[in-house]
C-alpha positions, 0 to 999 in steps of 0.5 A, a space after each residue: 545514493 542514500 535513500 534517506 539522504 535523497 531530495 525532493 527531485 529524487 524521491 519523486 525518480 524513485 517514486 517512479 521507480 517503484 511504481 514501475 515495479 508494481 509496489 504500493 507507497 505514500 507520497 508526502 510533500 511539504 507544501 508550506 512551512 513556518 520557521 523555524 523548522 526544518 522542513 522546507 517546501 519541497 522536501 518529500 519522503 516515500 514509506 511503502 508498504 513494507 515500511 522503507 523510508 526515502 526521503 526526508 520530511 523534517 525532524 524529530 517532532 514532524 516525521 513520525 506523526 508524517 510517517 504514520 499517517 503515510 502509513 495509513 495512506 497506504 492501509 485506506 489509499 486516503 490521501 490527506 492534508 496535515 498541519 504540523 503545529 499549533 493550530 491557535 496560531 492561525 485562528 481557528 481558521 483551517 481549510 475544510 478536510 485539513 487535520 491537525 497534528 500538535 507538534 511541541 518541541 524545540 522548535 517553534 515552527 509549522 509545516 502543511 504536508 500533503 499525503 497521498 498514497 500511490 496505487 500501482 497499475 495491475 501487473 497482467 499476465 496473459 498466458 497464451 499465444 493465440 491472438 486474443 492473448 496478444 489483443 488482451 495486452 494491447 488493451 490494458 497497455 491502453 489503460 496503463 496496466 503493466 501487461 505481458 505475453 508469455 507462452 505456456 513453455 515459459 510461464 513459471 511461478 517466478 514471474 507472478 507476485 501477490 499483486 498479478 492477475 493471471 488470464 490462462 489463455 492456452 486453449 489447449 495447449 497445457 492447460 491444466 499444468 499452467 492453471 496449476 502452477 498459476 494457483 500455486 503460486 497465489 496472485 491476486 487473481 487466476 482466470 481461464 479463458 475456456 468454454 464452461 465444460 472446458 473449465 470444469 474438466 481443467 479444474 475438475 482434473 486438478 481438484 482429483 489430483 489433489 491441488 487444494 480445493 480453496 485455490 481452485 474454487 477462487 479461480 474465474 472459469 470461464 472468465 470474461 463477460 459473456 457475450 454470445 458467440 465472439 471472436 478471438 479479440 471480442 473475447 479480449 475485450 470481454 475479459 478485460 471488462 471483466 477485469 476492470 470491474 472487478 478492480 473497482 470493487 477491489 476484486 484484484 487486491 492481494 489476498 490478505 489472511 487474518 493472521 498477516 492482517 492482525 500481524 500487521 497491526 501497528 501498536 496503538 499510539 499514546 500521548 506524550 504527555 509533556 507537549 501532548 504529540 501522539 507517539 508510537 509507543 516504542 524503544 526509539 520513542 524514549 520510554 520512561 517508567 514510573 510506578 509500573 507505567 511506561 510513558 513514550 515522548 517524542 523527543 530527549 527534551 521533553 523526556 527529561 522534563 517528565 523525569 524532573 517533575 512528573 506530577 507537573 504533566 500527570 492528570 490529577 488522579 494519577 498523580 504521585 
């Protein structure tokens, strides 16, 4: 199916989906609308992180303004509730928290949209076959985080994304070789089930062996709370509790350079200045020159208007 074509009922399959996959989304959904508009209650639309569309929210006037707070949903994990449209056609009275989008096209009508973005569960994996490696995923499948056990043999750098939290419980058996393919290859988060002297051999080894000194140092060794003398399953339980504390101060999150970050950095959105909607400076966002300045609209209609009679939609001061 066309992903831009899928309804309501199938965007929510497929938000399930990529849930299931471990990707991170928004989730917009029309929750009341005014015609005419080409919006209808119901009608959802996913943008994930990367910025794939799915679904379809309305038309030109309303989806970018929807897909660009989508796309801070997803920076900020802030859901929100936008109106779409002119808000002196409802008094002045908007329920607390709600934001205010002016739209002005063709179309007359207005649309409430709900955004909300969607957190995957942490991808575990344990590494290890000893029976706290097994509790351990037991445990956070109780949470519903995505867990697996894999043996030391298997485990492979293709099986870890930015987004997986990798516990070493070989205890022994391979050790430094599975921590060093672990690090290589950059989770969210390495930790190595071992008491403290075992951890700084394991670590002091592939530090002399060259593996880069950055990567070891983020790796949590011994990693678990401390809880005196335990049992195999009371360490699981330790780590675990270590885990989940660290997802809640965002110790589990992708590591993000300031490169990636700043690349990542949208163009700052301008004013079309006909109908005054906020426009994603861009070739789509129908640019007109004049003077050497570079005006973005947000539809052909309101272009052509400005090309007609600038001086009708300039501040004063700018006027030609």
């Amino acid at each position: 199916m066309d992903e831009n074509a899928a309804d309501g009922w199938d965007v929510l399959a497929r938000a399930q989906e990529l849930s299931r996959q471990g990707e991170e989304f928004a989730l917009a959904t029309v929750v009341w609308r005014s015609g005419p508009s080409s919006g209808h209650q119901g009608s959802r639309m996913i943008v994930t992180a990367d910025g794939r569309q799915i679904g379809w929210i309305g038309g030109a006037c309303a989806e970018p303004a929807v897909v660009r707070a989508m796309q801070q949903a997803v920076v900020d994990r802030t859901p929100r509730l936008l109106l779409l449209g002119d808000a002196a056609k409802f008094g002045g009275s908007l329920p607390e928290g709600m934001a205010t989008v002016p739209i002005s096209c063709a179309s007359d009508g207005a649309l409430q949209v709900y955004v909300e973005p969607v957190v995957p569960a942490p991808h575990l994996l344990v590494v290890g076959r000893s029976p706290m490696a097994h509790t351990l995923r037991g445990l956070a499948d109780v949470l519903g985080w995505r867990a697996e056990v894999v043996d030391a043999e298997a485990f492979s750098a293709d099986a870890v994304t930015t987004r997986t939290v990798v516990v070493v419980a070989t205890q022994g058996h391979g050790d430094e070789d599975v921590l060093e393919t672990a690090v290589l290859a950059r989770p969210a988060f390495v930790g190595l089930v071992a008491s403290r002297r075992r951890s700084e051999t394991v670590v002091g080894y592939l530090a002399d062996k060259g593996v880069d000194a950055a990567l070891l140092g983020a790796v949590r060794s011994p990693v678990g709370l401390d809880l005196g003398r335990t049992t195999h399953r009371e360490i699981a339980v330790a780590v675990l509790a270590e885990l989940v504390a660290l997802r809640a101060s965002g110790g589990l999150e992708p590591d993000r350079t300031a490169a990636a970050a700043a690349e990542a950095t949208p163009a700052a959105d301008v004013v079309d200045p006909v109908c005054g909607m906020t426009v994603r400076p861009s070739p789509a966002a129908f640019p007109y020159e004049l003077d050497g300045t570079t005006y973005h609209f947000c539809c052909a209609g309101c272009r052509t208007a400005f090309s007609k009679a600038p001086n009708d939609y300039l501040p004063e001061g700018s006027r030609c």
